[in-house]
C-alpha positions as CSV (number, residue, x, y, z in Angstrom):
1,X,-184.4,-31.7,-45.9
2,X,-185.7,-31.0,-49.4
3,X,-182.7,-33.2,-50.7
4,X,-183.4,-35.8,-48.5
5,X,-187.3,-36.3,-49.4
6,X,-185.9,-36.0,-53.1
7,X,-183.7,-38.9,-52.6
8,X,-185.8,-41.2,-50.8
9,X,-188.6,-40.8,-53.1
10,X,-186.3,-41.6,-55.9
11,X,-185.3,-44.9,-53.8
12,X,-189.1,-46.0,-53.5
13,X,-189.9,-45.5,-56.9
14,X,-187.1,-47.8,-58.1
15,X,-187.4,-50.6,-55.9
16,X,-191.3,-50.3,-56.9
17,X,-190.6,-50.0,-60.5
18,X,-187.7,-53.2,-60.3
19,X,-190.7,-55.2,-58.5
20,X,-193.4,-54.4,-60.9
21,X,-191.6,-54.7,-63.9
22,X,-189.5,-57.3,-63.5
23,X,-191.6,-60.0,-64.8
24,X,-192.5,-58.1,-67.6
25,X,-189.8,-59.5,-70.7
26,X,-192.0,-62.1,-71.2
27,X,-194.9,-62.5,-73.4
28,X,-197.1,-65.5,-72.5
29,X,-199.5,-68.0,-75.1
30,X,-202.1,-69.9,-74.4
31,X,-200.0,-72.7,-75.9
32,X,-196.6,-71.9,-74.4
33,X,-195.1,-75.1,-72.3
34,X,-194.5,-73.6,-69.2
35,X,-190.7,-73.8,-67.7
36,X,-192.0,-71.6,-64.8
37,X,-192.4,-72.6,-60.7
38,X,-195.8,-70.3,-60.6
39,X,-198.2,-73.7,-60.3
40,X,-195.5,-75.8,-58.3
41,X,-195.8,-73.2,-55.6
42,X,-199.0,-73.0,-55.3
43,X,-199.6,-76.8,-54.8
44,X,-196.9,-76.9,-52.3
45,X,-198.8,-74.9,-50.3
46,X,-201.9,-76.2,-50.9
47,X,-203.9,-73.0,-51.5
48,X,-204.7,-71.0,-54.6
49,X,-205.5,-67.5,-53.7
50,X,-207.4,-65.0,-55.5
51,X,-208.0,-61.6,-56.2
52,X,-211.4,-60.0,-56.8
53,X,-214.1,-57.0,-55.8
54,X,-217.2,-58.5,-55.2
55,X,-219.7,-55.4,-55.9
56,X,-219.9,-56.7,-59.3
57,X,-223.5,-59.4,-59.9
58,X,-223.9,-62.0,-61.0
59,X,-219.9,-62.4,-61.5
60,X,-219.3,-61.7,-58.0
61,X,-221.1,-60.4,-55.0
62,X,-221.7,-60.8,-51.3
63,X,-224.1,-62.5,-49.4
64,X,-225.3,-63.1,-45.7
65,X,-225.2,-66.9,-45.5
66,X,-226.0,-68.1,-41.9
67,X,-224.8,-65.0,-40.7
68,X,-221.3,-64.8,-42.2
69,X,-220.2,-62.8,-45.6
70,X,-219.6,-65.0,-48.2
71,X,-218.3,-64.2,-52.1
72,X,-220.5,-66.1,-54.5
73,X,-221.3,-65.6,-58.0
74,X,-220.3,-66.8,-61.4
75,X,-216.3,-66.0,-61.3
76,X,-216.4,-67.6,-57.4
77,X,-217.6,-70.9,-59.6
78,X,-214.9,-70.9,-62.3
79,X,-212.3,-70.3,-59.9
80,X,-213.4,-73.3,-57.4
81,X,-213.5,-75.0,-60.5
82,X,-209.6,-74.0,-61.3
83,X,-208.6,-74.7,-57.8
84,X,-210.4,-77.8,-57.7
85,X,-208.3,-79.1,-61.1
86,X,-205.1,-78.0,-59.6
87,X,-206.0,-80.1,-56.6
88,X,-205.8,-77.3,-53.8
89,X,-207.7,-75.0,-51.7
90,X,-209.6,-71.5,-53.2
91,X,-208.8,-68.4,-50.8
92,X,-210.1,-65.6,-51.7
93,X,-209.0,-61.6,-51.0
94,X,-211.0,-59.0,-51.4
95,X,-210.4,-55.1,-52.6
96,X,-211.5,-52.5,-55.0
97,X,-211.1,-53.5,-58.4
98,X,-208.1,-50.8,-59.3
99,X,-206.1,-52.4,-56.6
100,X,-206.4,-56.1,-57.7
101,X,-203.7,-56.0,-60.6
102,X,-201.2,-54.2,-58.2
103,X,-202.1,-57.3,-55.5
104,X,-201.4,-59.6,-58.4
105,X,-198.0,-57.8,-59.6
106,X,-196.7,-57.4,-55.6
107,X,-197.5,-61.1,-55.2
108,X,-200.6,-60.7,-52.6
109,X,-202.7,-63.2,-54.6
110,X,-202.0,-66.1,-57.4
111,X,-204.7,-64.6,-59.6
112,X,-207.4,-62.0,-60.2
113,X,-210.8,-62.7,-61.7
114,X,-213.6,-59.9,-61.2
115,X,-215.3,-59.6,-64.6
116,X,-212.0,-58.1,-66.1
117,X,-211.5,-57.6,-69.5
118,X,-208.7,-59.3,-71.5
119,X,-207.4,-55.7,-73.2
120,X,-203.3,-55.1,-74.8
121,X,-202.9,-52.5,-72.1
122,X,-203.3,-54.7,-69.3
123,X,-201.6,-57.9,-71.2
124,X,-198.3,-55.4,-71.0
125,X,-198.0,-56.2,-66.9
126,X,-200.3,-59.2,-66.3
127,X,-200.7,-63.0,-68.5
128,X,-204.6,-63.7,-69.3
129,X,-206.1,-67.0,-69.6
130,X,-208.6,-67.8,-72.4
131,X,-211.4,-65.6,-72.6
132,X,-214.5,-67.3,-70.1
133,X,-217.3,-65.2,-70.6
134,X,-218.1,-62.1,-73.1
135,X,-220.8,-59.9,-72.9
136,X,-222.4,-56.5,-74.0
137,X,-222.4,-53.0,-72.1
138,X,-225.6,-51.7,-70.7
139,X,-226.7,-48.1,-68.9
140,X,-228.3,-48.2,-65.5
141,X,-231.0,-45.1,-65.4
142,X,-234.1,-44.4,-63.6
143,X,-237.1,-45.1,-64.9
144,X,-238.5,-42.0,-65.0
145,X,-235.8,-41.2,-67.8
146,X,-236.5,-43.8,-69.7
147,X,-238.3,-41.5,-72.3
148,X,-235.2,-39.4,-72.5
149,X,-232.7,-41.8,-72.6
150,X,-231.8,-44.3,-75.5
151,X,-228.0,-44.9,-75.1
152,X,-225.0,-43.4,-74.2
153,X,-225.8,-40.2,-77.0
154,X,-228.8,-39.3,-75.0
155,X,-226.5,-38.4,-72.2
156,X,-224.7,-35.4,-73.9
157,X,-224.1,-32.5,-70.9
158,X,-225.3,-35.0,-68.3
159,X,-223.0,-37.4,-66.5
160,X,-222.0,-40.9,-66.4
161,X,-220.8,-43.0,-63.7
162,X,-218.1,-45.8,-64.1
163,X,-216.2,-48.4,-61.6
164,X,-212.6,-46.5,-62.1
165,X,-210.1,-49.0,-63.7
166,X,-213.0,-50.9,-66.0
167,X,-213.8,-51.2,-69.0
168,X,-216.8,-49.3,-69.3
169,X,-214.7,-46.1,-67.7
170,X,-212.5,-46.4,-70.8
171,X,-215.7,-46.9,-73.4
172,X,-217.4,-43.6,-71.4
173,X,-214.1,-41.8,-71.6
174,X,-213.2,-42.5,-75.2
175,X,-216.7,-42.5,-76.8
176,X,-219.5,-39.9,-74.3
177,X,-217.1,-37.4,-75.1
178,X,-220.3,-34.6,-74.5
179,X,-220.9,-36.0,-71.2
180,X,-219.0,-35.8,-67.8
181,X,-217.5,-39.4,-66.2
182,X,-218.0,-39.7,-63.1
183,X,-215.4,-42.7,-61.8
184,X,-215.3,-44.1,-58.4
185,X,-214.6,-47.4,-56.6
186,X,-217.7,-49.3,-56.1
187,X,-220.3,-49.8,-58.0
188,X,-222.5,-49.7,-55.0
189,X,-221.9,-46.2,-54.5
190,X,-222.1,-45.8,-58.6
191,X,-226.0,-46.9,-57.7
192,X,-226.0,-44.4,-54.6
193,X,-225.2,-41.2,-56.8
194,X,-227.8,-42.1,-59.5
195,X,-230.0,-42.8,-56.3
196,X,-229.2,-38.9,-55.1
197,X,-229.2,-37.6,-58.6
198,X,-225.2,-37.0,-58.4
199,X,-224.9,-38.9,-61.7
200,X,-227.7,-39.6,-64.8
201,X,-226.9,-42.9,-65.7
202,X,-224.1,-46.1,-64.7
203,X,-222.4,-47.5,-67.4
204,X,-221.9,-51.0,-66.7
205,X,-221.5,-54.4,-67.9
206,X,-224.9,-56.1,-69.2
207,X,-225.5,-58.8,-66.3
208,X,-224.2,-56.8,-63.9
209,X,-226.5,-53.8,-64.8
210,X,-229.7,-56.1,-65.1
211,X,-228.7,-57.9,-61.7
212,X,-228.7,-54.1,-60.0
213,X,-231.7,-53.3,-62.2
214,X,-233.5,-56.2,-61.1
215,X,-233.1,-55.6,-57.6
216,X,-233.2,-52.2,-56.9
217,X,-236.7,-50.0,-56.8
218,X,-236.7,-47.1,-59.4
219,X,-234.3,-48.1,-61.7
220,X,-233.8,-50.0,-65.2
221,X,-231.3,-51.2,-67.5
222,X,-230.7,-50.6,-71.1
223,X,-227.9,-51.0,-73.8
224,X,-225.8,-48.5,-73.8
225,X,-225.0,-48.6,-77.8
226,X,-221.2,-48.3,-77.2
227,X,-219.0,-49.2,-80.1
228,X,-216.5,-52.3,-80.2
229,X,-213.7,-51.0,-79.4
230,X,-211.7,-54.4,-79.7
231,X,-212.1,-55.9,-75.6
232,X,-212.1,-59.7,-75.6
233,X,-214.3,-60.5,-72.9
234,X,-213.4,-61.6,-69.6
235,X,-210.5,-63.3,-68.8
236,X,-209.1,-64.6,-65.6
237,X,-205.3,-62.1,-65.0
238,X,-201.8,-64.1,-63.6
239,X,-198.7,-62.9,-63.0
240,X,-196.5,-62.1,-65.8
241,X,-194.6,-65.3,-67.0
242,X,-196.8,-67.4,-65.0
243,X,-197.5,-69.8,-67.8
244,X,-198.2,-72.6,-65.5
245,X,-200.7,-71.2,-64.2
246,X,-202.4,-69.6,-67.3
247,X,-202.0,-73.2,-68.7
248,X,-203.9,-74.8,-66.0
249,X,-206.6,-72.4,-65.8
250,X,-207.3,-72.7,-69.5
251,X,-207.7,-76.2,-69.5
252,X,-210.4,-75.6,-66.6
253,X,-212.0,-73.0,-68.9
254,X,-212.1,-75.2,-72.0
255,X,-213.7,-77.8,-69.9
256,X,-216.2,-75.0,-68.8
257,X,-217.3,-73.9,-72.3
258,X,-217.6,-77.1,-73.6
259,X,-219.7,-78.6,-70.9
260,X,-221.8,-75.0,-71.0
261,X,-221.3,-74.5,-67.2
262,X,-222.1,-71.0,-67.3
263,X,-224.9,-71.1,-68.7
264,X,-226.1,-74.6,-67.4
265,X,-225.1,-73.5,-63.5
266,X,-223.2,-70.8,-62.9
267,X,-225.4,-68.2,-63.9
268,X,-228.5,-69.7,-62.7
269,X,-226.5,-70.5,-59.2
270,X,-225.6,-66.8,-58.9
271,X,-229.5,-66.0,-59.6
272,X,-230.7,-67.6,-56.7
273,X,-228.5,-65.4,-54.2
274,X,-230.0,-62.1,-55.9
275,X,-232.7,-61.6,-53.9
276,X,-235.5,-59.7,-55.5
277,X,-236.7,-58.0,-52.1
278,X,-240.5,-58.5,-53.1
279,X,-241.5,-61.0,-50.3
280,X,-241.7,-60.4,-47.0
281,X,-239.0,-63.0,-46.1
282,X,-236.2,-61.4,-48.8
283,X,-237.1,-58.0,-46.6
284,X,-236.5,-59.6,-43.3
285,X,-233.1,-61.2,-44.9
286,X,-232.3,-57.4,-45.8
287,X,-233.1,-55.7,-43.3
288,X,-230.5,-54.3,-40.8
289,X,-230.7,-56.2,-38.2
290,X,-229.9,-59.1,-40.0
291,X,-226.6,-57.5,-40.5
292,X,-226.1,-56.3,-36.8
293,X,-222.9,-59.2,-37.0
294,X,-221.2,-57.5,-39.8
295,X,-221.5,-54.1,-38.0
296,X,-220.3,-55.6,-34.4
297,X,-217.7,-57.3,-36.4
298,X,-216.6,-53.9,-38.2
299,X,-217.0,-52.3,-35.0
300,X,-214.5,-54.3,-33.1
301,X,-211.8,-54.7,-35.9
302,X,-211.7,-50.5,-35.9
303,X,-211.2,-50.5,-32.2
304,X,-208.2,-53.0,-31.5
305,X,-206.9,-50.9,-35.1
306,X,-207.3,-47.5,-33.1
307,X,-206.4,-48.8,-29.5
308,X,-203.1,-50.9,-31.0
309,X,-202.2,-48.1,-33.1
310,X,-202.6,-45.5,-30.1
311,X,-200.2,-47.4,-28.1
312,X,-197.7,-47.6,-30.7
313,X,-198.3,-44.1,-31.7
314,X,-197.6,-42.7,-28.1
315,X,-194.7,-44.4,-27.8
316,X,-193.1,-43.6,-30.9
317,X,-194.5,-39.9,-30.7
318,X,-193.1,-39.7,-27.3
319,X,-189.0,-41.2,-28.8
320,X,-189.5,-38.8,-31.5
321,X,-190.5,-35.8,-29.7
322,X,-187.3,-36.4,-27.0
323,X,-184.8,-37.3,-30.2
324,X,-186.3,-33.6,-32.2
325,X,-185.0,-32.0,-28.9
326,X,-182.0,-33.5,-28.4
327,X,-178.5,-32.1,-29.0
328,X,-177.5,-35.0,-30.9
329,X,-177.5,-33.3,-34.4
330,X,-178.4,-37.1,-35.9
331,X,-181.0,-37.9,-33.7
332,X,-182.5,-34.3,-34.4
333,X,-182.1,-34.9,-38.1
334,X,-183.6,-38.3,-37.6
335,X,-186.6,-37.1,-36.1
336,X,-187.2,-34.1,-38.6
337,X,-186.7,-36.0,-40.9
338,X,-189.5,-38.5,-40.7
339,X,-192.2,-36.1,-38.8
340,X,-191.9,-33.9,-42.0
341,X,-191.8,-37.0,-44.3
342,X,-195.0,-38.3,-42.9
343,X,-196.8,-35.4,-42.3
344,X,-196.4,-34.4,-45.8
345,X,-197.8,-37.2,-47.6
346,X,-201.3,-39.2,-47.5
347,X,-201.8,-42.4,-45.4
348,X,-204.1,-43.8,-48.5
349,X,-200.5,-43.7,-50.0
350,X,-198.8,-44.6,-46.7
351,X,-201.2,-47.9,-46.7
352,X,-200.9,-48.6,-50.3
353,X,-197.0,-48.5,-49.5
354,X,-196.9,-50.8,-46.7
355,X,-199.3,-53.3,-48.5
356,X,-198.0,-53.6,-51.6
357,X,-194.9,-51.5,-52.0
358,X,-193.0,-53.6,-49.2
359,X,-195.0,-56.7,-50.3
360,X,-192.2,-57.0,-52.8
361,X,-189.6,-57.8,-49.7
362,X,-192.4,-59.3,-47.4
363,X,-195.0,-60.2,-47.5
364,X,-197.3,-58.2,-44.9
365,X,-201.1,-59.4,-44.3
366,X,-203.5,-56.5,-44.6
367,X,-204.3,-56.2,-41.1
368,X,-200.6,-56.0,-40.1
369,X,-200.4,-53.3,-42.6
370,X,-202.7,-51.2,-41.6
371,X,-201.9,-51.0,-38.2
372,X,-198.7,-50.2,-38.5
373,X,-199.4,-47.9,-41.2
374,X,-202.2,-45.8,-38.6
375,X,-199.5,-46.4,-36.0
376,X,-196.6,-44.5,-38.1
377,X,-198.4,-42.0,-39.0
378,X,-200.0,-41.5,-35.5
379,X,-196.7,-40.8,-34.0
380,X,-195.5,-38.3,-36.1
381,X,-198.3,-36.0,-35.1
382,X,-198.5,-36.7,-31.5
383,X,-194.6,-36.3,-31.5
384,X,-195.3,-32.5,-32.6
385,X,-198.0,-32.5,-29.9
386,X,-195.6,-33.8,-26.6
387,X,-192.6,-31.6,-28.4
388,X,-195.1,-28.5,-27.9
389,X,-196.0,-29.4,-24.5
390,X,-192.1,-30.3,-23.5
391,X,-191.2,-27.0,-24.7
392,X,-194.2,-25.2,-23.0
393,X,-192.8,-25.8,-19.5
394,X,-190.7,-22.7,-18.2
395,X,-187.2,-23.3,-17.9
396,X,-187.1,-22.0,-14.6
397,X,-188.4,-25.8,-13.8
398,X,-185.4,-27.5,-15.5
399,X,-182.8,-25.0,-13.4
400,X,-184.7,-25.8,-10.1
401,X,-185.0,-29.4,-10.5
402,X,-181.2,-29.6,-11.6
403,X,-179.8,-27.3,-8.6
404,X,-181.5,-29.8,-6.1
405,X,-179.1,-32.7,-8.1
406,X,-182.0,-34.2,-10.3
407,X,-180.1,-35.6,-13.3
408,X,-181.3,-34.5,-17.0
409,X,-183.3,-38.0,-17.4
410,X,-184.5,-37.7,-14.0
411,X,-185.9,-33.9,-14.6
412,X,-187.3,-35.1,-17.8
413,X,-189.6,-37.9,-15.8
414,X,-190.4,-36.2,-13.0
415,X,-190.8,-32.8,-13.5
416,X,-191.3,-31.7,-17.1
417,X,-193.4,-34.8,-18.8
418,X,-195.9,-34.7,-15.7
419,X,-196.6,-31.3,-16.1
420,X,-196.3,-31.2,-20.3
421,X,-198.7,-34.5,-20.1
422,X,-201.3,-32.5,-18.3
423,X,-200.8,-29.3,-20.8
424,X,-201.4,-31.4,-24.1
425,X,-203.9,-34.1,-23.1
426,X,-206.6,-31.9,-24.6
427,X,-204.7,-32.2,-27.9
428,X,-203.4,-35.6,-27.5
429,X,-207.6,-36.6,-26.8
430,X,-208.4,-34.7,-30.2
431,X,-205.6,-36.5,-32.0
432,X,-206.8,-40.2,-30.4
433,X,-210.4,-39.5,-31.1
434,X,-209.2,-38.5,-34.9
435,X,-207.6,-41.8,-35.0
436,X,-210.5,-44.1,-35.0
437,X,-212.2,-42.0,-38.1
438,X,-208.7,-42.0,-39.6
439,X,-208.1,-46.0,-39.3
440,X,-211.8,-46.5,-41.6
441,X,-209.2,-45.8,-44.7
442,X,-207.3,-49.3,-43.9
443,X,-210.6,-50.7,-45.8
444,X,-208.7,-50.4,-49.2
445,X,-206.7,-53.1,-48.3
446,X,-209.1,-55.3,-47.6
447,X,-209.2,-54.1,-43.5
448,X,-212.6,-55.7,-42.3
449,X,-213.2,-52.9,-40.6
450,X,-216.8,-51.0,-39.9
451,X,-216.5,-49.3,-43.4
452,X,-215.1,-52.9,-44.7
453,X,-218.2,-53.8,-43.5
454,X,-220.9,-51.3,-44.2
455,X,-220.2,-51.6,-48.2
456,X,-220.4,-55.5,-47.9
457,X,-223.8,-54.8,-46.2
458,X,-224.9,-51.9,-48.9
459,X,-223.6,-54.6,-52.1
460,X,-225.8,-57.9,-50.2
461,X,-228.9,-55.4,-49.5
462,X,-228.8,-52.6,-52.5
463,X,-229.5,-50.3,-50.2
464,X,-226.9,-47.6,-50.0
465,X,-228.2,-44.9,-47.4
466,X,-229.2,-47.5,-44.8
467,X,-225.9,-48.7,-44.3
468,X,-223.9,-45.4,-44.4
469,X,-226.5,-44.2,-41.9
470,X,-225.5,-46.6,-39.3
471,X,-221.7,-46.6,-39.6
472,X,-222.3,-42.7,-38.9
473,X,-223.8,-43.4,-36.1
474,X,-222.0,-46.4,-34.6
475,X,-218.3,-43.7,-35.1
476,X,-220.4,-41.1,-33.3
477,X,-220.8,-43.6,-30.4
478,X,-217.2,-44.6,-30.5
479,X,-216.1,-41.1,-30.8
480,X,-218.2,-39.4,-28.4
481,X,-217.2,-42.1,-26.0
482,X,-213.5,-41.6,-25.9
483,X,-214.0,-38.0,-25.9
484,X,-215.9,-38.2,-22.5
485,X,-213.1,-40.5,-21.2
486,X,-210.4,-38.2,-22.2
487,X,-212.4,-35.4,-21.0
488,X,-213.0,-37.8,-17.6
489,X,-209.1,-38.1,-16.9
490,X,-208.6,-34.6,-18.0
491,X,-210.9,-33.1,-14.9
492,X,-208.9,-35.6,-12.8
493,X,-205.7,-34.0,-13.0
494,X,-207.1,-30.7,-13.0
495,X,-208.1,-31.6,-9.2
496,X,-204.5,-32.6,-8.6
């Protein structure tokens, strides 16, 4: 067994590598003539789509226009203008920032642009356009700090939050040596732990930090004092040795900077969708209610997730639970095999996998992924669940059953699955009712499911409790729910 996990893990980490890496003998210029297909595809069919997180203001962000989430900002500008010169349609895909290269690399979108910095480590796997924009690196604190805290030197023994993959993660880590780094995904839950006095201060990047500044009670921005540590600004990342591509997007950018665009609308645009909160109408926009869609949405993506996945998962439990106790020494094996395989790792990882990892071979769409992702995983623990029951029946009822001529299949139906499904439906409950708070971790992927939808909700509001406090609530309700049912069907057969 050990031998065979060894092996297969060895297999995945070379067709992973081959797919990441094989673009990578190729070192693109701005002034290269492109010889690649990258922009031909992408005309032919008629869509350019990109990458980005949008938790990131004024570059991008989230908004509730006419009741539907929209991605606006400065970035969402420059790339209608890119699509717009190629003469196709922008689509854009949204994730957490530290997935976005690895979506660009397995061929999930044409391009990434989220405020990234153009940096030599992340040239080595991805081609950057020009640089678009380029500014300084501030420190979110509260305002009752301000006293206390000048820059990033004040913060010695206290910590400091970063988006994890950014640049300011590799600024705190390389220069607020004397201070602890705090990294995580999202920057609205960077604002949440300086709300709950987890962290001290956010480092972040200088519009971004005065757009959360601006609209969030208690807290101000200042510069953080970092040193230069050689970042170019932000840059908009392709796929390495898609030239075409980079070449089309600069001309878009030069056009950009030397009309001013960014400055002239694309910043100011972006301005008007932050809303301060101070009138009475910007409170109404933000409060709940107005985002009781987004919630009903999330809501009912997380239950066709749970109830597809349960299906699936039953059924596949149930062939691998009658394979593990079969005789056939391949079908055990088979079985053992892949429970113990998926058991012992993560489904974060299992997702990640199926998304991306098999997105070299084909390409998946992130719902698709998920679901089967909850749904493999499912069966391998409800296959341990019928085995139990299965083997919890005496024996005496297989002899009986087969001594008045009942073949094997036919004692398996009748007699032993009836009686196992009535032992183990108080675990097989617990494991369906663990399924819909288990499927919430498809929102990596992009999975517009209720926690999907809760952080679009705490990024359009800046409000991070709120939010959180709600899609507790609404699982409760879902939860609680099928536990009753369970528990309905379970004092059914206990009458039979």
């Amino acid at each position: 067994m050990k031998k065979f996990a060894k092996w297969l893990f060895l297999v995945v980490t070379i067709v992973v590598t081959l797919g990441v890496t094989g673009n990578m003998n190729t070192k693109a210029d701005s002034n290269t003539p492109a010889t690649d297909q990258y922009l031909s595809k992408v005309k032919a069919k008629g869509e350019l789509v990109v990458g980005t997180s949008p938790d990131f203001p004024p570059y991008e962000f989230t908004k509730n226009i006419n009741g539907k989430s929209k991605v606006v900002g400065m970035d969402m500008e420059i790339s209608k203008k890119v699509a717009h010169d190629m003469g196709v349609k922008l689509v854009i895909r949204r994730m957490d920032f530290d997935s976005l290269l690895v979506a660009l690399q397995t061929g999930k979108v044409d391009m990434v642009i989220a405020g990234m910095s153009k940096t030599p480590k992340r040239a080595k796997s991805v081609d950057f356009s020009n640089v678009y924009y380029k500014a300084g690196e501030d420190l979110v604190i509260k305002k009752s700090d301000l006293k206390t805290i000048k820059s990033y030197k004040s913060l010695a023994g206290k910590a400091i939050g970063a988006q994890t993959g950014s640049i300011q993660y590799n600024l705190v880590k390389n220069q607020a040596t004397k201070s602890t780094l705090k990294g995580m995904d999202k920057d609205t839950d960077l604002i949440l732990a300086l709300q709950t006095n987890k962290i001290d201060a956010i480092a972040l990047d200088q519009p971004t930090a005065e757009a959360y500044a601006k609209n969030t009670s208690g807290l101000v921005a200042i510069n953080a004092h970092f040193k230069d540590e050689g970042e170019q600004g932000s840059a908009i990342a392709f796929p390495k040795g898609a030239q075409s591509l980079v070449n089309s997007a600069n001309k878009s950018i030069a056009e950009i900077k030397s009309k001013n665009l960014i400055h002239k609308q694309y910043l100011p645009n972006a301005g008007k969708y932050l809303a301060t909160g101070k009138s009475k109408s910007a409170k109404a926009a933000n409060s709940m209610w107005a985002y009781k869609d987004f919630f009903i949405a999330g809501v009912g993506y997380t239950l066709m997730i749970s109830a597809v996945s349960v299906v699936i998962g039953f059924l596949l439990g149930t062939l691998l639970a009658l394979m593990r106790l079969s005789k056939n020494k391949i079908a055990n094996g088979i079985s053992v095999s892949y429970i113990e395989f998926v058991r012992g790792t993560p489904l974060m990882v299992q997702i990640l996998f199926i998304y991306f990892g098999l997105g070299l071979v084909v390409n998946i769409p992130a719902l698709l992924s998920g679901i089967i992702a909850v749904s493999l995983n499912s069966g391998a623990y409800v296959a341990e669940v019928i085995r139990s029951g299965i083997s919890s029946i005496a024996v005496g009822q297989t002899e009986a059953s087969r001594s008045l001529g009942l073949s094997r299949s036919m004692t398996m139906r009748f007699i032993i699955l009836p009686q196992a499904m009535k032992n183990i439906w108080p675990a097989l409950g617990n494991e369906f009712v663990s399924l819909i708070k288990e499927s919430s971790i498809v929102s990596i992927i992009g999975v517009k499911d209720l926690i999907y939808q809760s952080r679009i909700v705490q990024a359009d509001t800046y409000r991070g409790v709120m939010p959180l406090l709600i899609t507790m609530i609404l699982y409760f309700i879902m939860t609680f729910g099928l536990s009753r049912l369970m528990k309905f069907f379970e004092g059914r057969m206990t009458h039979e």
